[in-house]
C-alpha positions in Angstrom: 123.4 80.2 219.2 127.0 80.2 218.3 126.3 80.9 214.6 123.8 83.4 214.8 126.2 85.6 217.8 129.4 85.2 215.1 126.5 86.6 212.2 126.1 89.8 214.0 126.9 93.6 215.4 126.3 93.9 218.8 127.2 96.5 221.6 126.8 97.1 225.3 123.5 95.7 226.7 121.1 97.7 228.7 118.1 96.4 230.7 114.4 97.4 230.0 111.9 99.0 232.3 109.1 96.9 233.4 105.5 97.7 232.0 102.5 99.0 233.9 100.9 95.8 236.0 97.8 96.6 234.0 99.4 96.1 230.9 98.4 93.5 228.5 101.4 91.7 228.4 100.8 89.5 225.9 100.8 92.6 223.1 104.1 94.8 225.2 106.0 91.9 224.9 105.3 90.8 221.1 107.3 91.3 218.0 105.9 94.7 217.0 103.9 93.9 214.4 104.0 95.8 211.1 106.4 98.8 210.8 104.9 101.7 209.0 107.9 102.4 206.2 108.4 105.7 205.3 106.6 107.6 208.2 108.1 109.2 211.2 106.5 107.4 213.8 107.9 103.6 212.7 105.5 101.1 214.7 102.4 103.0 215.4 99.5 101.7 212.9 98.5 104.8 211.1 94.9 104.9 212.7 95.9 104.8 216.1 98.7 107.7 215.4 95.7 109.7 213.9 93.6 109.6 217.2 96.8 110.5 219.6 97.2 113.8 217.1 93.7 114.6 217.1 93.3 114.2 221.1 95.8 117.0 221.0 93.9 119.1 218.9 90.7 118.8 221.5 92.0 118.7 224.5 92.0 122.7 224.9 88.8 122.3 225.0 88.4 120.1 228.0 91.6 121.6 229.8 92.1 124.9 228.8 94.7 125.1 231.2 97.0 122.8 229.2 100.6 123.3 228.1 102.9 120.8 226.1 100.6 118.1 225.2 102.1 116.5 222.0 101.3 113.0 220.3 104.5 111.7 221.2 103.3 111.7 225.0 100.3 110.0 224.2 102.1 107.0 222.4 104.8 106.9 224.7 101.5 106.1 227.2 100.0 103.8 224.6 103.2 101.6 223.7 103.9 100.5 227.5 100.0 100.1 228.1 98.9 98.0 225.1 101.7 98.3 222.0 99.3 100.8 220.1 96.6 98.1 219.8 98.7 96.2 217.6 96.7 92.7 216.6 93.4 94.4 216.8 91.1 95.8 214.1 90.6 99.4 214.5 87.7 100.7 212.4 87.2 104.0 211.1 85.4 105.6 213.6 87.7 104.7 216.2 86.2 101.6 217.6 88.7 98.4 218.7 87.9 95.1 218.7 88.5 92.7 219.9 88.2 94.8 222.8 91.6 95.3 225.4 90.8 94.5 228.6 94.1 93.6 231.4 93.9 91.2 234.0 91.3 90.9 237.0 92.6 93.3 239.4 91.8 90.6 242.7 95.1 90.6 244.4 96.1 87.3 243.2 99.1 88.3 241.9 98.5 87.6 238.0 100.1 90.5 235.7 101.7 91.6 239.5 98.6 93.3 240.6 98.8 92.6 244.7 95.3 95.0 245.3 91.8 93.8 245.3 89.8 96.0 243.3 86.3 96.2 243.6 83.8 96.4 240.6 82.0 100.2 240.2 80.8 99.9 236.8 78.8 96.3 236.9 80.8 95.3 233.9 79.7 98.3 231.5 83.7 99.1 230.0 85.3 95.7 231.6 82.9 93.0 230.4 83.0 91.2 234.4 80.9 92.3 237.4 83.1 90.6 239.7 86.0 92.7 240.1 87.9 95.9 237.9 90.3 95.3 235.2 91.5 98.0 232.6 90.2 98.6 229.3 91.3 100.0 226.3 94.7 101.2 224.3 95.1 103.6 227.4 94.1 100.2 230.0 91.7 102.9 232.2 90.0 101.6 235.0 86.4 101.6 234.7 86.1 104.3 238.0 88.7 106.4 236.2 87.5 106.4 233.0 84.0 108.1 234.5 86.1 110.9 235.5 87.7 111.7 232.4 86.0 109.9 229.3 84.7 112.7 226.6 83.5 112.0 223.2 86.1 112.4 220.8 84.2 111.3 217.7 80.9 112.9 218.1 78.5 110.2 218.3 77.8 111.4 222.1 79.1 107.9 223.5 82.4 107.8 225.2 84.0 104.8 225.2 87.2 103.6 226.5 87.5 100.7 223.7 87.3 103.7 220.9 91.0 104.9 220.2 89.8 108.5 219.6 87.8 108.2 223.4 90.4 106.8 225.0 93.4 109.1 223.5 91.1 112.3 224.3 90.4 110.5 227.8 94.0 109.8 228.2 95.1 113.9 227.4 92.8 114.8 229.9 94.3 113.2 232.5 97.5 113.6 232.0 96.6 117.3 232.0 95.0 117.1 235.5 94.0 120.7 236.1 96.4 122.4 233.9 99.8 121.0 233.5 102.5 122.3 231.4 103.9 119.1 229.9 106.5 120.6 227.9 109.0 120.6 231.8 110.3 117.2 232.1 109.3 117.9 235.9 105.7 118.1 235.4 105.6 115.2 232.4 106.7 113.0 234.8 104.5 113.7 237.4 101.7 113.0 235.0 103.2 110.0 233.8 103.6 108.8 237.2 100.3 109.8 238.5 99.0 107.2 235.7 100.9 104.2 237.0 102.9 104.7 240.2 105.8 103.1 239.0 109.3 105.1 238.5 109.8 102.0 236.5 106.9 103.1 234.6 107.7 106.3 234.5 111.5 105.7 233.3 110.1 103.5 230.5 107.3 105.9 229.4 109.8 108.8 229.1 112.4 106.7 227.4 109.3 106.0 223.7 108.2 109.7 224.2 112.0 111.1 223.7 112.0 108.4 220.7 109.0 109.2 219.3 109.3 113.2 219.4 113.0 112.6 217.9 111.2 110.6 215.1 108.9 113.4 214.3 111.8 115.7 213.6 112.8 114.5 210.5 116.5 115.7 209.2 116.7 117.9 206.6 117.8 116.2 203.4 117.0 119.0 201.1 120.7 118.8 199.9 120.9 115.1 199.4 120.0 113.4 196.5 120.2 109.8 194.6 121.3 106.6 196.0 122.1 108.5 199.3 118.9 110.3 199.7 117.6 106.5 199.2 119.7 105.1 201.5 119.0 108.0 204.2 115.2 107.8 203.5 115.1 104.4 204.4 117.3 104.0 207.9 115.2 107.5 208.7 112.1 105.3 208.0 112.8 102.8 210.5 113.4 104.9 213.7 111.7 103.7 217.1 111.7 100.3 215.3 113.4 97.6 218.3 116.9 96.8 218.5 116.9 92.9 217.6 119.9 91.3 217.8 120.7 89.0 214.6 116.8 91.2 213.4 117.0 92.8 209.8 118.1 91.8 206.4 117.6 93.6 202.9 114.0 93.1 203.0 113.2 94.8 206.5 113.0 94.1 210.0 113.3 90.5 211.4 113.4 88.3 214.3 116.1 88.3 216.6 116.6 87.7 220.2 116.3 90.8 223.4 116.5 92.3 225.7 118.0 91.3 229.5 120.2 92.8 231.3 122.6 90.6 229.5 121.6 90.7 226.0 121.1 87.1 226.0 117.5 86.1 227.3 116.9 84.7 223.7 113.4 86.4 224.3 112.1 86.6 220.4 112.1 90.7 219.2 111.2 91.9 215.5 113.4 94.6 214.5 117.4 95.8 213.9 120.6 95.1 215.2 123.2 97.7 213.7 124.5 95.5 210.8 120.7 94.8 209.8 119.7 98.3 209.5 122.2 99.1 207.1 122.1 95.9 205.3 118.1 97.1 205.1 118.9 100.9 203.9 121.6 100.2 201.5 119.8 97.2 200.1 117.0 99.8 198.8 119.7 101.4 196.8 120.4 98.5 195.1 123.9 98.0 197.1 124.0 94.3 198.9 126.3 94.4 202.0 127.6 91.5 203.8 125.9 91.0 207.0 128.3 91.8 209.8 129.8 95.3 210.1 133.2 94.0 211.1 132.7 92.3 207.2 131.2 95.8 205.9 134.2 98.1 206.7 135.8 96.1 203.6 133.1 97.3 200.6 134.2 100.8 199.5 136.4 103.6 200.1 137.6 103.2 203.9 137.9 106.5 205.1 140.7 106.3 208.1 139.9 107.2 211.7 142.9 109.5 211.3 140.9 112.1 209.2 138.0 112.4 211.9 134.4 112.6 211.5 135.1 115.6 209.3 135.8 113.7 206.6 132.4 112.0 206.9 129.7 112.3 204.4 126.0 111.5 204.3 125.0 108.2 203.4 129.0 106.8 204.1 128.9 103.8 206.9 130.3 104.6 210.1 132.2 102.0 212.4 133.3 101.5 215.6 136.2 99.1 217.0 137.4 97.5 220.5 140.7 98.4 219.5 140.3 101.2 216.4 143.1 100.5 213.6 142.2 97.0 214.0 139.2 96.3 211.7 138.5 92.8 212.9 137.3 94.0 216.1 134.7 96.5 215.2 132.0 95.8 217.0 129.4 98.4 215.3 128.4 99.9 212.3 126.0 103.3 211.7 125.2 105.6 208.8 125.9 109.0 208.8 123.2 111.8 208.0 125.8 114.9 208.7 126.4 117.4 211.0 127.7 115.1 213.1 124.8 112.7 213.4 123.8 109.3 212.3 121.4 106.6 212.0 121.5 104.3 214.7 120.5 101.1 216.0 122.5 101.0 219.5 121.9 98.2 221.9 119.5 95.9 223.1 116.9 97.7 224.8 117.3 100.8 222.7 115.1 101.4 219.2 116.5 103.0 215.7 117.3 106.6 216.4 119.2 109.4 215.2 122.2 110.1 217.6 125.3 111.8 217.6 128.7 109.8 216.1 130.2 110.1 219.4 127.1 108.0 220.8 129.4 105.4 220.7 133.1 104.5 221.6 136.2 103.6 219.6 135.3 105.4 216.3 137.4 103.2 213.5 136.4 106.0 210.5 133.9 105.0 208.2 133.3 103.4 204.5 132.1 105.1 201.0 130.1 103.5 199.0 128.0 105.9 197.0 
């Protein structure tokens, strides 16, 4: 433990919002799985991203009503509820298997479900006739899913084990009779009207702000080479998990998060700060030692005493317990410009685009391109 805490960045910790009871906890708690390099929506398997956009295209047509449906809502909902199916196949029509089905909802306490709830579909979505579980990427319950299951796909079933089903099914409740999703206020009454949990709610919120700040992608229009390189790739990796000791030059690795500590030593595939830019610069040809502390000596140091201003895109940007002492920087980012940079923050936290004064004790930065 010793060796691997000396080996890397770290900053304050944060503590994580619990899941939904009816989450499979098995796939919210894993490592991820694959990261999709080069997209905007890093961690979503590309199928499952397709049916969340295309339940926003339909559901007009089921709740004409709606306002401010987006597909970063709907995978905020489907990373708390089952990690995006992660593990499963998903075919091309939509259909998952093996199929996700949560715990038996009998009271007895098992994924912290304290209510007995009885059967209403004779196993037809939840494969048991003695009691309800949820199903699916969204985790409906069978009596729910009657009320809002439409057929996405066109082949006149509606099925909660179909990601294009349940995504549509999903939209529409959210929606209820014509909510206008784009107010925080009414979002979260959605979101808590689908698990009543401000828990749930808190952590929902906190991947649907990550995941709409992925789709906005920085303009790089005026960067080009090694920088545009570097940029591309730390861009590549947002909403990927903050991992602390996770990352080297060939990607995302496995660290240990989250507690409200830092130090649970629960496994996590993803970044710490020093990773991610060990990662970016690495596919510009550049290797960087791994600990930022060790990074602010490659390159040009540019002095906290000429402020961010002097910052360019693609430089590294560090941070220090006591600034003009570089042995105790404690973090390291990469600046895009205008006052923003790539980030991997804290346990708890995902790669992200935030602004330099995100954190404290700026120490200047380093040029190496």
């Amino acid at each position: 433990m010793v060796v691997l805490l000396s080996a890397v960045c770290c900053a304050a910790p944060v503590s994580n919002a619990i899941s939904a009871y009816v989450a499979l906890q098995s796939a919210a708690n894993g490592d991820g799985g694959a990261v999709v390099d080069g997209g905007t929506a890093a961690g979503i398997p590309p199928r499952m991203l397709a049916a969340y956009k295309k339940a926003v295209q339909q559901v007009g047509k089921h709740v004409p009503r709606c306002r401010g449906m987006r597909w970063p809502i709907l995978a905020g909902i489907a990373k708390v509820e089952s990690n995006h199916a992660i593990g499963r196949a998903v075919s091309a029509g939509g259909d998952i298997r093996p199929k996700i089905y949560g715990v038996l909802l009998n009271g007895s306490g098992a994924g912290g479900n304290t209510t007995v709830f009885p059967d209403t579909d004779n196993g037809r979505w939840d494969g048991t006739a003695s009691g309800e579980r949820a199903v699916g990427p969204f985790q409906f319950l069978p009596s729910t899913w009657e009320g809002v299951g439409q057929d996405a796909g066109g082949d006149k079933s509606a099925d909660p084990h179909n990601a294009d089903d349940a995504a549509l099914g999903a939209a529409i409740y959210l929606c209820g009779g014509g909510r206008d999703l784009a107010k925080r206020s009414q979002l979260k009454t959605a979101i808590f009207q689908y698990n009543r949990s401000h828990a749930y709610v808190a952590n929902v919120l906190g991947w649907i702000d990550q995941y709409a700040a992925a789709a906005k992608s920085p303009d790089l229009k005026d960067v080009s080479g090694k920088v545009r390189t570097v940029l591309e790739a730390a861009l590549a990796q947002r909403g990927v998990p903050y991992s602390w000791g996770g990352g080297n030059a060939n990607g995302p690795s496995t660290g240990i998060c989250c507690s409200p500590s830092g130090k649970s030593g629960t496994a996590i595939r993803g970044f710490d700060c020093s990773g991610l830019t060990t990662y970016a610069y690495a596919k510009a040809g550049i290797r960087l030692p791994r600990t930022a502390a060790a990074q602010a000596s490659v390159g040009r140091r540019i002095p906290a005493s000429s402020g961010t201003g002097a910052l360019k895109p693609g430089d590294l940007v560090f941070y220090a317990y006591a600034p003009g002492r570089d042995s105790t920087i404690y973090h390291v980012g990469i600046y895009l410009g205008g006052g923003r940079m790539v980030n991997a923050p804290r346990p708890g936290a995902v790669v992200r685009v935030d602004p330099v004064d995100a954190m404290s004790g700026y120490a200047g930065g380093a040029r190496l391109l």
